[in-house]
N, C-alpha and C positions, 0 to 999 in steps of 0.2 A: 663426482660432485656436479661435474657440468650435465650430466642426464639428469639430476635430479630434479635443479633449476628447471630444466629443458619440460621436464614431465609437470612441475608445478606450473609455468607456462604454458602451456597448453590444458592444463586443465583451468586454471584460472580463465583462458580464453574461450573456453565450452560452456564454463559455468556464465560467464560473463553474456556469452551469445544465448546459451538460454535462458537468465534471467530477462534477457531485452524482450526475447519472444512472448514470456509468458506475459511483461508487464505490457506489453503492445497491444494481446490476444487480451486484457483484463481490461484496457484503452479501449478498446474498438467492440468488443463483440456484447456487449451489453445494451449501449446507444444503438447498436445493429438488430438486435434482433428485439428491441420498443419499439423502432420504427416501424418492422414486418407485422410488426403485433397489433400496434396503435389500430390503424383500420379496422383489425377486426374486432379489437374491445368497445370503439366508438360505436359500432356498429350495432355492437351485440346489446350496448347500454343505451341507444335510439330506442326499443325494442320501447312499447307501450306497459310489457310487465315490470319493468326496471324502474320505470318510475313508478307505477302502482306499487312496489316494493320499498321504495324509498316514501313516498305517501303513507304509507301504512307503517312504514319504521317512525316516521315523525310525528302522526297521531298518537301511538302507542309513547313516545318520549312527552309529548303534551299530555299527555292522562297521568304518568309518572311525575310529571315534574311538579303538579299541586299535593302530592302526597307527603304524608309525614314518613322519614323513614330514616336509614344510616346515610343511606346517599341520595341527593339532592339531582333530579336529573336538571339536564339543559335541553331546551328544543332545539336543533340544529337549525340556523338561517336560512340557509341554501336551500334554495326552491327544489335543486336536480343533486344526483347523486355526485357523493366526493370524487368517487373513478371519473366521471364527466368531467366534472372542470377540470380536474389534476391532467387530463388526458388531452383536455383541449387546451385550456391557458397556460398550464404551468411545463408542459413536457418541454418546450426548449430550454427554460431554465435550469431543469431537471438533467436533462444531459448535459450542457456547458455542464454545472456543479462536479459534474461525475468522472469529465474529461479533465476538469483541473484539478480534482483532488484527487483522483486515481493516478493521474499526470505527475503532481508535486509529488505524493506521498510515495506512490510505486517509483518514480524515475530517483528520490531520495534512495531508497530501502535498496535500488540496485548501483548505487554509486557504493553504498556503504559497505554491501558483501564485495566490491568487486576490490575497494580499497583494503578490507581486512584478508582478503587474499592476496594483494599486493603487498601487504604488509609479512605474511607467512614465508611470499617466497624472499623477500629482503633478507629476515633473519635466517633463512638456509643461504642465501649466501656470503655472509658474513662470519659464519665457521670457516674453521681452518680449513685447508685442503686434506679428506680425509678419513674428515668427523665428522659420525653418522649423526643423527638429531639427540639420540639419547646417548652417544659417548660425552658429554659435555658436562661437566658436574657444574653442580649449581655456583661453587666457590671456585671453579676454573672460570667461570661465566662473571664472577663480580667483579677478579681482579682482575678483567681483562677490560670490564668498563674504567672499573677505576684507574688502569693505568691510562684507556683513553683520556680519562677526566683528568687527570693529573697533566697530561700531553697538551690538553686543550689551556688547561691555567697557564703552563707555560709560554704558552705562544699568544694569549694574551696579556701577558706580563711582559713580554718583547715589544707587544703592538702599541703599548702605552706609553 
């Protein structure tokens, strides 16, 4: 019985280390390789065709947008393309957003599995000395709560 715990611990403890890593590697290497990037998207969207492209995409949305049709276009505001600004103003934003909710919702997701594994290896050790997972019938398994429960009323029946 005591291998068994032993083997659930330890893998509990692998699985546990590598959920940290991966949620660590989903943490870090995204904001890491925007920043490697950044420079060279900036760079590539400076380019004199990039805004002739976005030029020529907003004339084309202004010729659309007087027409009668099922959809109704809008001219976009923005003088320079959306990768520009998103690239310039908005990327710190963009990564904080990424490190807290990657942060909150991954560092959640790995407390969860490491607790429902915690909780697996509890009920192997709370069989008799013995019994394998599946020798436990389900009606060995109720009256053994319920005598718990029966044990626990008593002793707050004393306590009162």
């Amino acid at each position: 019985m005591d291998v068994v715990v032993r083997k659930m611990s330890c893998l509990r403890s692998a699985v546990a280390a590598t959920m940290v890593a991966v949620w660590l590697t989903a943490l870090i290497l995204p904001p890491v390789l925007l920043l490697r990037t950044r420079a060279n998207w900036l760079a590539q969207l400076d380019h004199p065709e990039a805004q002739s492209n976005w030029d020529t995409f907003r004339s084309d949305m202004r010729q659309q947008s007087g027409r009668d049709g099922p959809v109704q276009r809008k001219v976009p505001k923005s003088v320079e393309p959306p990768a520009r600004v998103w690239l310039r103003d908005y990327f710190r934003l963009a990564v904080v957003a990424w490190v807290l909710f990657v942060g909150v919702l991954g560092g959640f997701f790995c407390l969860l599995v490491v607790g429902v594994l915690r909780g697996a290896t509890t009920e192997l050790s709370v069989r008799p000395t013995g019994a394998s997972p599946s020798s436990a019938s389900l009606s060995e398994d109720q009256t053994r709560r319920h005598d718990d429960d029966n044990k626990q009323h008593e002793r707050d029946a004393e306590n009162t």
